[in-house]
N, C-alpha and C positions, 0 to 999 in steps of 0.2 A: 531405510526406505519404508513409509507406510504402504497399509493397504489402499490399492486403486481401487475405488467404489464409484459407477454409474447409473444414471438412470435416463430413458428418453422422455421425453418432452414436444409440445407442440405449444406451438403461437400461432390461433384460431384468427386472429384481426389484425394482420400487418397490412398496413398502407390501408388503412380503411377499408378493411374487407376484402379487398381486392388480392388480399396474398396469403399465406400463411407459411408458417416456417416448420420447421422438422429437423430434431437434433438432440444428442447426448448431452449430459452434463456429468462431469467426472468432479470429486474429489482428489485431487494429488496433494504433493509432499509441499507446493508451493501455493497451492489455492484453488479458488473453483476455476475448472476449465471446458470452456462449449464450445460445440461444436456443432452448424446449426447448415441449413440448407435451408431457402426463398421459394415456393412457388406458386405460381398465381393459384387462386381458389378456383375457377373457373372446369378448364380443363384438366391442369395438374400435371401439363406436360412443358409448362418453360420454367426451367428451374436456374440457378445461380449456381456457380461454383459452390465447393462445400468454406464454409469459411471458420475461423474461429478466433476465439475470446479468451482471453487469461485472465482474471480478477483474482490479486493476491489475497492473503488474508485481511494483512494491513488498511486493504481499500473497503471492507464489507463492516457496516455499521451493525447490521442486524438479519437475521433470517428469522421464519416462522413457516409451517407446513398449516395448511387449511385443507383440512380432512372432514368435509361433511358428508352428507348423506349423497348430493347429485354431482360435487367439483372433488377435485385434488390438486391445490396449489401449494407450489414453491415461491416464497417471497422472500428477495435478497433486497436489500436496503444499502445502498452503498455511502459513502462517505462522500462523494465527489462525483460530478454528473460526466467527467470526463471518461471515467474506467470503461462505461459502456455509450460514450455518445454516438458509435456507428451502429448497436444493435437495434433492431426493429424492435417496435413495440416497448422498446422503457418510458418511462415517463420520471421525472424528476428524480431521479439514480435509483431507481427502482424497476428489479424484474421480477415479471409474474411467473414462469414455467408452468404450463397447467399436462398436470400428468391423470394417464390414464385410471381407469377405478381399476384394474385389472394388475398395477403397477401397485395397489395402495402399499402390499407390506413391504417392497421393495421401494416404494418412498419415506414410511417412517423408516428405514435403515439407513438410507441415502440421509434424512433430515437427522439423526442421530451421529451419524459418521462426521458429516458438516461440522453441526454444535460440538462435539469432542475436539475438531481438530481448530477451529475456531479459539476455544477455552485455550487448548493445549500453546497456542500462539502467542493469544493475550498473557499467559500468565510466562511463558519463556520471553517477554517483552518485560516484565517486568520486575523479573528477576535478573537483567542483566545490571551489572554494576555497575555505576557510574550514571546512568540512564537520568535519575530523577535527583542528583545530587548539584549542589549549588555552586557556581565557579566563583 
């Protein structure tokens, strides 16, 4: 079993402003998995059940951390617009997770963990036998 690595996250512009989100994002043995909570912007007191999200490895195209001076984003790029068509705030198979500046080293560890277990995926895919051989 690997190591479970998380980080939290928010989504500042769900439903056009009118919402935002709050929630973990884990690393496991099977892929990235969130865990996320809706509440309006407003007040801050109607909230959503907690809900969550399993994106295997298999389904994630690409990641990238944007660590500059004033943001800290997580960008998942996914293969397929299905994986995450009920989460708020994706746009064309792609999530943004915008993480705290207070979070930064414990996001490049998060974004390092990813990228390792990621690599470690792709290349146990392509070492199995038979995979890319011709019938």
């Amino acid at each position: 079993m690997a190591t479970r690595i998380s980080i939290p996250f928010t989504l500042p512009e769900v439903y056009h402003g009118l919402a935002e989100a709050h929630g973990r994002a884990h690393v496991d043995d099977f892929g990235l998995h969130i865990e996320y909570r809706v509440e309006d912007a407003v007040f801050g007191v109607l909230k959503s059940r907690i809900r969550e999200l399993d994106i295997p490895f298999d389904d994630i195209d690409d990641i990238r951390l944007i660590d500059g001076w004033f943001r800290c984003r997580l960008v998942v790029q996914l293969h397929s617009l299905h994986a995450i068509a009920d989460f708020p705030a994706s746009k064309s198979g792609r999530l943004e997770l915008k993480l705290k500046r207070e979070h930064r080293q414990r996001a490049r560890e998060f974004y390092s963990h990813l990228s390792l277990r990621l690599s470690e995926e792709r290349l146990r895919h392509l070492e199995q036998p038979g995979e890319w051989e011709d019938n």
